[in-house]
C-alpha positions in Angstrom: -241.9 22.3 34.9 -242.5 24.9 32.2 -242.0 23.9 28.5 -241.5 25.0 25.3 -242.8 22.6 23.4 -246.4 21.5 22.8 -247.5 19.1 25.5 -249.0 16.2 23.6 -250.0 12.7 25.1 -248.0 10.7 23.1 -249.4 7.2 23.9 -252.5 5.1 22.7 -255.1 3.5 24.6 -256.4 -0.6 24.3 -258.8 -2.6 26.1 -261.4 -5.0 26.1 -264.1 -3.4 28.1 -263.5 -4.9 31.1 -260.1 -3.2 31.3 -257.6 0.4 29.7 -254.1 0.0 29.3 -252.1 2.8 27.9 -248.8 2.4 25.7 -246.4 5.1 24.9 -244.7 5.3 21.6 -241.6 3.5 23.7 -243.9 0.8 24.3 -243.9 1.0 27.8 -246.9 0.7 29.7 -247.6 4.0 31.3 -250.8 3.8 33.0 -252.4 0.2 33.9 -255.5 -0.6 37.0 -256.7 -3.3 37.3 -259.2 -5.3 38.4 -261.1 -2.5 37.2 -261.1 1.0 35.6 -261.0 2.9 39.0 -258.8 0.5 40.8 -255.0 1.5 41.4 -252.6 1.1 38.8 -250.0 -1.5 38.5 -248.1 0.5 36.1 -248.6 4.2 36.5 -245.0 6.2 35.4 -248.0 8.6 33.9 -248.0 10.2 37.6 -245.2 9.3 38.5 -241.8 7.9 37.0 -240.2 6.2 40.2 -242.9 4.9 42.0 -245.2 3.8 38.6 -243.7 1.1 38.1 -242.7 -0.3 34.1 -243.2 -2.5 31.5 -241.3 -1.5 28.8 -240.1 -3.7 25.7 -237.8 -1.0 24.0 -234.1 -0.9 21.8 -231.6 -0.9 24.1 -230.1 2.3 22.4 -231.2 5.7 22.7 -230.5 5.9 18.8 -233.5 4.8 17.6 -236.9 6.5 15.4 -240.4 4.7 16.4 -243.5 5.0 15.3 -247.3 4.0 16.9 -250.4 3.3 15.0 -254.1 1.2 15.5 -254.6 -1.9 13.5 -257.1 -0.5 10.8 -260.6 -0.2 12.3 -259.5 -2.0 15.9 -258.3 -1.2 19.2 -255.2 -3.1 18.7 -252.0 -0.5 18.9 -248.7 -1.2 17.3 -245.2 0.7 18.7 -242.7 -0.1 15.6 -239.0 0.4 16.4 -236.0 1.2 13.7 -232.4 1.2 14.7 -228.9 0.3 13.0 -229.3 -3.2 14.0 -232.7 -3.5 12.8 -236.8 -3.0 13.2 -239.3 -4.5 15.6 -242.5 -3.6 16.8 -244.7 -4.2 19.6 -248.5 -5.4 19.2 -250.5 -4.8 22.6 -253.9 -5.7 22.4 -256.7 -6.9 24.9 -258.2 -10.1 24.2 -261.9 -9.3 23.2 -264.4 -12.1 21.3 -267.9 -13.5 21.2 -267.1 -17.6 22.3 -270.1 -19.8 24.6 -272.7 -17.0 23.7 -271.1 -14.1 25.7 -267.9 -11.9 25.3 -264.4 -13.3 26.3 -262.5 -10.5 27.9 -260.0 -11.4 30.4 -257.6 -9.1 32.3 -254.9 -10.1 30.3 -252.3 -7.8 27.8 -251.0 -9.4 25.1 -247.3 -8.3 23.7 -246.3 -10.1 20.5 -242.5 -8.2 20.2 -242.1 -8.8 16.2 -238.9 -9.0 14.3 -239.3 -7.4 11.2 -235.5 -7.0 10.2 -232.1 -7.9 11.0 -231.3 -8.7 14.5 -232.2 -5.7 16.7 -230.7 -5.6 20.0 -234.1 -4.9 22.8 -234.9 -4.8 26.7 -237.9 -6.2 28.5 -238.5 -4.8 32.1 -241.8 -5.9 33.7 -241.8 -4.2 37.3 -245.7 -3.6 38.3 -246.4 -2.3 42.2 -249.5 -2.4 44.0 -251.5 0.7 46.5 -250.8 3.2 44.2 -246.6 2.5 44.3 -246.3 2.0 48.0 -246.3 -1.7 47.3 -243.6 -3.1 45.9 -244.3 -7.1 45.2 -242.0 -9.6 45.7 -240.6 -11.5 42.6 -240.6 -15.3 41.8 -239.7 -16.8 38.3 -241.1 -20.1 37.5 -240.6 -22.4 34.3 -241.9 -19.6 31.5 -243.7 -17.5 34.3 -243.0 -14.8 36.7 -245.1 -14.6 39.7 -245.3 -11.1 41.2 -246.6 -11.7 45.1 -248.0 -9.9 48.0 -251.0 -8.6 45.5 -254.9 -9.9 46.4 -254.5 -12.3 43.2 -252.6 -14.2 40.9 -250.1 -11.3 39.1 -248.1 -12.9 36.6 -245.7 -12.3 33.1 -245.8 -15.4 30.7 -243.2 -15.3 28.5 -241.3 -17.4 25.9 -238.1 -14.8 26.0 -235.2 -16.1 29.0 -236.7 -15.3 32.2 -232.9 -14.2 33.6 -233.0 -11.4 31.5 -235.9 -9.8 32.5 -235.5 -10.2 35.9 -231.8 -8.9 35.9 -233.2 -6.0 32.9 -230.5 -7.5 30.8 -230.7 -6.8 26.8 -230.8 -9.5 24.3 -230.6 -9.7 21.0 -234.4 -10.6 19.2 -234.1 -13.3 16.3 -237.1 -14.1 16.3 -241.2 -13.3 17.1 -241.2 -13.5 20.5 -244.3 -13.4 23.3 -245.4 -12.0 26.3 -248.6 -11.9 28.3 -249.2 -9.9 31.6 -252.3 -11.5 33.6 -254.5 -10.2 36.7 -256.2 -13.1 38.6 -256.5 -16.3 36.4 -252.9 -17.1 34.4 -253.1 -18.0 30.8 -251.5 -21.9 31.1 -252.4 -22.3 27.1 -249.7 -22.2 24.9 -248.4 -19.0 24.5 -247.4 -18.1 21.0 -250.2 -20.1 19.4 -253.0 -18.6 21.8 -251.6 -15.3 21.3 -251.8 -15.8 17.7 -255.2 -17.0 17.3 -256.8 -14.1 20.3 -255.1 -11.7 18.2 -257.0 -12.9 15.0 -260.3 -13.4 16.8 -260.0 -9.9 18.6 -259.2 -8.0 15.2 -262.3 -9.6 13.7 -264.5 -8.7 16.9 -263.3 -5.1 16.0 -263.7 -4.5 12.2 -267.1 -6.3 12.6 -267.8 -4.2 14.8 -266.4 -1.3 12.5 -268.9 -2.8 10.2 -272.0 -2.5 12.0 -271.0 1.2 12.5 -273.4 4.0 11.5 -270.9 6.4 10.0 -271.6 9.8 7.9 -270.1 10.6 4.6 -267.4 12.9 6.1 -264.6 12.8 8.0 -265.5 8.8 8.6 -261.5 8.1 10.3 -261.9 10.3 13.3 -266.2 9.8 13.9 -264.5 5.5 13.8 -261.8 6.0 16.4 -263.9 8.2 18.3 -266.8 5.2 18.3 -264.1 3.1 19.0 -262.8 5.1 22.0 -266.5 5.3 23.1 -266.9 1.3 23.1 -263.6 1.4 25.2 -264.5 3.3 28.2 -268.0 1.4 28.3 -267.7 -1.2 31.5 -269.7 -4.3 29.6 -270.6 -5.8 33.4 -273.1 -3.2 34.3 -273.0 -0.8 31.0 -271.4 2.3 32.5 -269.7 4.3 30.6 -267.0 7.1 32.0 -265.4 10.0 31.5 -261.6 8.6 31.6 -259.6 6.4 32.4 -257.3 8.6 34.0 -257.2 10.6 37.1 -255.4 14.4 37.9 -253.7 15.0 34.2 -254.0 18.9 34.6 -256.1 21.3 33.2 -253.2 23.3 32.2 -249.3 23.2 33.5 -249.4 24.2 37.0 -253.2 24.3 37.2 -253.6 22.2 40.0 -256.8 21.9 38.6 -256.2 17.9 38.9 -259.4 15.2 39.1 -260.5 11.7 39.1 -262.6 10.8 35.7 -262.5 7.1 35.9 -266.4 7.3 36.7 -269.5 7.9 35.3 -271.0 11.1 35.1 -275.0 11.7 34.6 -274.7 14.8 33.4 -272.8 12.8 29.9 -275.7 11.0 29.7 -277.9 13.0 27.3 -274.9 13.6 24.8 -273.1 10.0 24.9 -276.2 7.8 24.3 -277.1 10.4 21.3 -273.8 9.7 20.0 -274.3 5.5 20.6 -277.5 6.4 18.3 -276.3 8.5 15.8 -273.6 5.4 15.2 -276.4 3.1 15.6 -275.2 1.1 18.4 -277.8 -0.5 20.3 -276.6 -2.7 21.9 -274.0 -0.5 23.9 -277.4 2.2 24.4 -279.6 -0.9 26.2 -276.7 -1.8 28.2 -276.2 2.3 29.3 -279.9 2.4 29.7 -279.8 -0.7 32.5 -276.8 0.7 34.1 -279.0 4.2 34.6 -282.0 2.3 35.6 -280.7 0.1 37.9 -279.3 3.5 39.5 -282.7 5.4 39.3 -284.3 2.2 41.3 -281.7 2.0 44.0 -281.8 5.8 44.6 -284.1 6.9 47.1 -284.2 10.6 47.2 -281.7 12.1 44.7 -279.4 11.2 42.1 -275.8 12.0 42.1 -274.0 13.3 39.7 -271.7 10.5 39.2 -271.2 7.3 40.5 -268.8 3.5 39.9 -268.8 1.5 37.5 -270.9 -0.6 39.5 -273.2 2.1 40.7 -272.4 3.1 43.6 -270.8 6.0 45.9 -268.1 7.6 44.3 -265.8 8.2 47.0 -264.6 11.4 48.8 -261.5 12.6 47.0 -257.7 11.7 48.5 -254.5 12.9 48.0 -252.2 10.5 46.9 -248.0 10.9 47.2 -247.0 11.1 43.7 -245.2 13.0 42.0 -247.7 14.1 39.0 -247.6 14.3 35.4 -245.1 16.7 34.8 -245.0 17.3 38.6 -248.1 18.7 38.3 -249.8 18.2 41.6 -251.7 17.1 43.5 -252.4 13.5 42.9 -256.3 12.7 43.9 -258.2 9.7 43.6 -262.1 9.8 44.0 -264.5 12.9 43.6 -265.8 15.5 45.6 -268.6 16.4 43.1 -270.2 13.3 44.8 -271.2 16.1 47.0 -272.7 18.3 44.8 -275.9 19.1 43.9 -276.4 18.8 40.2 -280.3 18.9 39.2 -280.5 18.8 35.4 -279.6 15.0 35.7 -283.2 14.2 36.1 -284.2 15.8 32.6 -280.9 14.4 31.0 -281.9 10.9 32.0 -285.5 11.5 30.5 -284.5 12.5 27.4 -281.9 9.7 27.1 -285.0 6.9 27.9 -287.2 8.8 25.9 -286.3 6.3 22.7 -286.2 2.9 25.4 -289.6 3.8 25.8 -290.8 4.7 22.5 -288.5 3.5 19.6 -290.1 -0.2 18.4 -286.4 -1.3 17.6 -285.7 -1.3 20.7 -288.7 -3.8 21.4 -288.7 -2.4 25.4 -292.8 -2.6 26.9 -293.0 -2.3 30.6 -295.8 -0.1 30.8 -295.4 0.2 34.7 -291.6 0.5 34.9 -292.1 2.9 32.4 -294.5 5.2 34.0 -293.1 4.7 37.5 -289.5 5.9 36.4 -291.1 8.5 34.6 -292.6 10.0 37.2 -289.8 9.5 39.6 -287.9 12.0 37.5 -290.8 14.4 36.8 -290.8 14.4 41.2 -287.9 15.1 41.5 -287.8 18.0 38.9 -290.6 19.3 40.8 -288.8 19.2 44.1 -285.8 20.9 43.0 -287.2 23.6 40.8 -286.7 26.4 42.9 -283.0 24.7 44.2 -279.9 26.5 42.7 -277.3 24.1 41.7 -273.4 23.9 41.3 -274.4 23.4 37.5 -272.5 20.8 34.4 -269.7 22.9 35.4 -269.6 21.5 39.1 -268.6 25.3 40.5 -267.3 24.1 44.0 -268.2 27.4 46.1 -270.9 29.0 43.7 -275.0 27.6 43.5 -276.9 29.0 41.0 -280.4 29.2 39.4 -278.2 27.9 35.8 -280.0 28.5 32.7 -278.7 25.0 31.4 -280.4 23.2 34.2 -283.7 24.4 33.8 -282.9 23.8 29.8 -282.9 20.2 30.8 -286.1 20.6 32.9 -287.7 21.8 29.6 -286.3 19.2 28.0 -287.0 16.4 29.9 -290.8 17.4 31.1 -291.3 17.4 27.0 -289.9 13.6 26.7 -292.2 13.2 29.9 -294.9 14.4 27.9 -294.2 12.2 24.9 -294.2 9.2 27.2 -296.8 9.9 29.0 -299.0 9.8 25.7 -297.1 6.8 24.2 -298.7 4.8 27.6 -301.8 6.9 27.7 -301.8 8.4 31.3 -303.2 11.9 31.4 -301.5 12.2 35.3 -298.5 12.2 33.3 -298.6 14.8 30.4 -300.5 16.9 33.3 -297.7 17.0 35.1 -294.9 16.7 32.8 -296.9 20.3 30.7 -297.0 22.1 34.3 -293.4 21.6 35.1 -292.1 22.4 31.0 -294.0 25.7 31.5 -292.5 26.5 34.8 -288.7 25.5 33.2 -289.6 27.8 30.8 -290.1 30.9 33.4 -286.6 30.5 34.9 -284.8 29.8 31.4 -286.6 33.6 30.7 -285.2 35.1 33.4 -281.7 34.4 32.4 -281.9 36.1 29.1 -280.3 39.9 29.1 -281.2 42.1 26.8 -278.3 44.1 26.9 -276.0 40.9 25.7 -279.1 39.7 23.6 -278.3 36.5 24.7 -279.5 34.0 27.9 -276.6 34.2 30.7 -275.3 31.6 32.4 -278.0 31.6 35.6 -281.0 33.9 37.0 -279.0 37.3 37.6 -275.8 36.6 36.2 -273.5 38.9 33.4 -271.7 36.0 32.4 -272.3 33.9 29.3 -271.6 30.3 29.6 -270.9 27.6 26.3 -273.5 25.1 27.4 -276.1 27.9 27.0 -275.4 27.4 22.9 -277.6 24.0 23.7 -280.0 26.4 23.8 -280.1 26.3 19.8 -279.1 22.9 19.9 -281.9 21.1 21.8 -284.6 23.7 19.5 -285.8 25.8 23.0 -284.3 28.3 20.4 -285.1 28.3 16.4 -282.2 28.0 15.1 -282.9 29.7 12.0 -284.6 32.8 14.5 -283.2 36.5 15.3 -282.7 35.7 18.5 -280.9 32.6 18.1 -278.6 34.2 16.0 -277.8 36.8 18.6 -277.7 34.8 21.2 -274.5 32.7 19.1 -273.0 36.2 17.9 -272.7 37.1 21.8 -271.2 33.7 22.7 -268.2 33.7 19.6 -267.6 37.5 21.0 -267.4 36.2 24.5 -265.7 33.1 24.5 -264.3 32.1 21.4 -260.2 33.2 22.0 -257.1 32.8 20.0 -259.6 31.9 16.9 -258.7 28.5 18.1 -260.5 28.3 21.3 -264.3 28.5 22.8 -264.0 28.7 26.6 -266.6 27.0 28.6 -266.4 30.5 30.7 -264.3 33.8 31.4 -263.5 32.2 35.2 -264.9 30.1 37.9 -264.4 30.0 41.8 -260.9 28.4 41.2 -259.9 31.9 39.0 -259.2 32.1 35.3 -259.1 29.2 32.9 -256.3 28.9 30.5 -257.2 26.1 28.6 -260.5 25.7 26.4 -262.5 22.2 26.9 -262.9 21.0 23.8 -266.5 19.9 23.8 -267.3 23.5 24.3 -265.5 24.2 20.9 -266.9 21.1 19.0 -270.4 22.2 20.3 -269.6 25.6 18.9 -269.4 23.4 15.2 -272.6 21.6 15.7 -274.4 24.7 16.7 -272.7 26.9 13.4 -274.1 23.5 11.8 -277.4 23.8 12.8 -277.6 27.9 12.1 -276.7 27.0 8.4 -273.0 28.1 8.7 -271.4 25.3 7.4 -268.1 26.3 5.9 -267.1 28.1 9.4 -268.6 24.6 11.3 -265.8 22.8 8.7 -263.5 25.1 9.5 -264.0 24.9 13.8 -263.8 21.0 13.3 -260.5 21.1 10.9 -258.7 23.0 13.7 -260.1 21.0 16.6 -259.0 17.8 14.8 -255.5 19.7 15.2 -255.7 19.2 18.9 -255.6 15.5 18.9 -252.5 12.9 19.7 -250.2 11.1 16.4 -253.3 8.5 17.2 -256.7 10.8 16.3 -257.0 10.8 20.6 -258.4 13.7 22.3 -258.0 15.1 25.4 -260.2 17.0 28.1 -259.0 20.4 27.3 -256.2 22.2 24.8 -254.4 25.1 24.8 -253.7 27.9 22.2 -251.1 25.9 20.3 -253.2 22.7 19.8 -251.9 21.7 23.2 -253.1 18.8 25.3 -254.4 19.2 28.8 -256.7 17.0 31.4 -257.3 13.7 31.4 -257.2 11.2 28.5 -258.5 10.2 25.8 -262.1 12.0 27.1 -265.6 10.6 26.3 -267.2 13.5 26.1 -264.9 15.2 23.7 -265.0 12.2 21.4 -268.7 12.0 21.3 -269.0 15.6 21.1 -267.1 15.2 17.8 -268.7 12.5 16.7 -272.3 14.4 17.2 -271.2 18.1 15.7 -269.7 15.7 12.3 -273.3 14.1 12.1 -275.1 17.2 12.7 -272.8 18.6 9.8 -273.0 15.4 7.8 -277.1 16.1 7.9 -277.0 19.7 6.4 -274.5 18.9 3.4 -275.8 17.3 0.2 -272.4 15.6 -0.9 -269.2 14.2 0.3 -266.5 16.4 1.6 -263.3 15.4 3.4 -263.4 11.9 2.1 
């Protein structure tokens, strides 16, 4: 199970926001769900090589060099293929474009296999199963289809290539462009080549435009536009929820079994990923997040979760499913058991992130009395849980706390309370909201130790924690004070390792991390940013960037050799980067890194 080399993900990502499909640089589809993102996979040799599933259009040699890239400024990924016979390449793409005044985006993947040279000899093998592998459909070929059966819809492969030799996984010789279009639910019964064609044009314009409209900073603009790009992906357009993943239990690190399901949405993201839909000007993707969260906050009764579905609802308990793993790393889970954990600063995340709904005038949002109602929901429900120890961001499965970083987000949020409160001119409000900032402020006091001249990670704890560096971040700390400096100086000698990696910790009620989480170390560059540190905040980011995939794709967590661990690509990582570049990008007074 152990390897030398560097683990790296060596596959891309496309979708259409309605759906992820993941491509390795053999063009085989490793890791496919539909209908939706948390649904099981159809194609899934990610977790597990004999029971995953394939779609595959490859040479049929081994001797062979290939190469994977993005269309410039899209989400559409090309696998190109050079042997002795001659070079292909594979353009996978999900159909996304504004026709009849909303957004087409069917579950369909679209495969144009191009001949660029010669007459290369290639194999198609399309063999999805159902229930997570233990389904195995049954197989009907049509005129120019294949119907795969037994599933709860139509599951088809349309295909202008001889249906005998995919179904028999016989090689043929490519001569010409050729087609091939995998549908869930309603078939495409177009013509193929010329609907592929034209989908491919409109969805490459639906991207760059929206390139276009892209807020971007004068440095390093490639990885802040695939990481807005990535962002837009993993946004589900039906109810604007946004998760963490579209994978579920890639490991920590090898033999962690440190294994989850991301493919929801987490509250506690919500502070950080609508900053980053602002700071690249979005707002069309913020109002749609905003609705998802406030559709949540009026269906909840009592407390919020700290994740939930696409569709807002109960994440469920986790299960173990029998595959073999990525790299046999097991086990295999599906669903979360920090559904059942108690995670308060969501309430102060979510009133900072409606903070602008409520007073930015681009936004054009007035609803005085939603406003004020989910206002002071939120402030409630602060209040109830003040004196209520947590498991914390860090979702410690055995350990509740009195974390500093929640009661940061109490601060936080009572202020935007306050803010709101005097947008809509209701004293009961900014009362309320200035009683509970200065009682937030008492507990984040009691977690500062003099001794490490820095705030710990909760009330009576030695241990430092990365989140505390929002701390300086979110201005509770100056950061051009003493103590804020301190308070960085103790984190870098604490938990920055390996000069390489900033550990979120030193250990956790599982034992000792190996890995870093990379938002931890690109929130390590947005804080040396905001301290005035700016050639050693270019220099965290230049050797974060390291720990990205051939395609700019990052990760959950990396390893001291630029390594790449947990599940992928992660939101948070890519809208941490995008955040510590802009934070950079704002201190600088001319263009580096162009």
């Amino acid at each position: 199970m152990v390897t030398s080399e560097i683990n790296k993900y060596n596959f891309g990502v496309i979708g259409n926001c309605s759906y992820l499909g993941y491509i390795d640089t053999k063009a085989n589809v490793n890791w496919l769900c539909l209908p939706r993102f948390d649904s099981s996979f159809l194609f899934g040799s990610l977790l597990d090589l004999e029971k995953g599933g394939e779609f595959s259009i490859s040479p049929a040699t081994s001797d062979y060099k290939s190469k994977q890239y993005y269309i410039k400024n899209t989400n559409i990924l090309a696998t190109e293929f050079e042997m002795a016979e001659g070079r292909f390449r594979v353009v996978d793409f999900a159909p996304r474009f504004y026709q009849y005044e909303r957004y087409f985006k069917p579950l369909m993947l679209f495969r144009k296999i191009e001949l660029l040279d010669g007459n290369p000899f290639i194999s198609v093998v399309c063999r999805p199963v159902g229930d997570y592998g233990s389904m195995i459909p049954e197989t009907v070929g049509g005129s120019n289809h294949i119907r795969f059966l037994n599933f709860n819809t139509q599951v088809r492969l349309t295909t202008d290539r001889p249906l005998g030799y995919i179904l028999s996984k016989k090689s043929f010789v490519l001569t010409e462009t050729k087609y091939a279009v995998f549908s869930y639910g309603v078939p495409l019964e177009a013509p193929l080549a010329e609907t592929t064609e034209s989908f491919l044009t409109k969805t490459k314009k639906y991207w760059t435009d929206w390139v276009k409209a892209t807020s971007v900073p004068n440095i390093y603009q490639d990885e802040v536009i695939r990481s807005a790009l990535v962002l837009k992906l993993h946004q589900y357009e039906d109810t604007g929820a946004v998760i963490a993943s579209g994978t579920t239990s890639l490991p920590e690190f090898n033999g962690s079994q440190r294994t989850w399901d991301y493919r929801y949405c987490w509250m506690r993201d919500t502070y950080y990923t609508l900053n980053a839909f602002n700071n690249i000007g979005h707002f069309e993707e913020l109002e749609s997040y905003f609705q998802f969260i406030q559709n949540i906050i009026m269906n909840e009764k009592q407390q919020i979760k700290p994740l939930y579905t696409i569709l807002g609802d109960r994440v469920p308990n986790e299960k173990i499913m029998l595959l073999d793993g990525y790299q046999h790393n097991k086990p295999v889970r599906t669903g979360n058991n920090a559904i059942n954990q108690v995670q308060n600063d969501v309430y102060g995340q979510i009133l900072i992130s409606l903070l602008p709904l409520f007073i930015d005038k681009r936004l054009n949002y007035i609803d005085r009395k939603k406003t004020e109602f989910i206002t002071e929901w939120l402030l409630d429900r602060i209040e109830e849980y003040m004196d209520v120890p947590d498991s914390g961001l860090w979702e410690f499965g055995t350990t509740n706390q009195f974390h500093c970083y929640t009661y940061l987000f109490h601060w936080a949020g009572c202020r935007a309370a306050t803010k709101i409160g005097r947008f809509i001119d209701s004293d009961s409000l900014i009362r309320k909201a200035e009683s509970l900032t200065k009682q937030s402020i008492l507990f984040i006091e009691k977690c500062y130790s003099p001794t490490k001249l820095a705030y710990t990670q909760a009330v009576g704890s030695k241990h430092l924690d990365a989140s505390n560096l929002q701390l300086i971040l979110m201005s509770y700390l100056n950061p051009g004070s003493d103590i804020a400096m301190s308070h960085l100086k103790a984190h870098e000698k604490e938990l920055f390792k390996d000069d390489n990696l900033f550990f979120r910790y030193t250990r956790d009620d599982l034992g000792k991390a190996e890995t870093s989480f990379l938002i931890c170390g690109f929130w390590y560059a947005e804080t040396l940013a905001a301290t005035g540190r700016l050639d050693k905040a270019q220099e965290i980011i230049e050797k974060l960037l390291k720990c990205s995939n051939h395609l700019g794709l990052f990760s959950e967590d990396a390893d001291e050799n630029f390594g790449q661990w947990g599940n992928f690509p992660q939101t948070y990582i890519h809208v941490g980067l995008v955040n510590a570049i802009y934070k950079l990008s704002m201190k600088i007074d001319k263009p580096i890194f162009l």
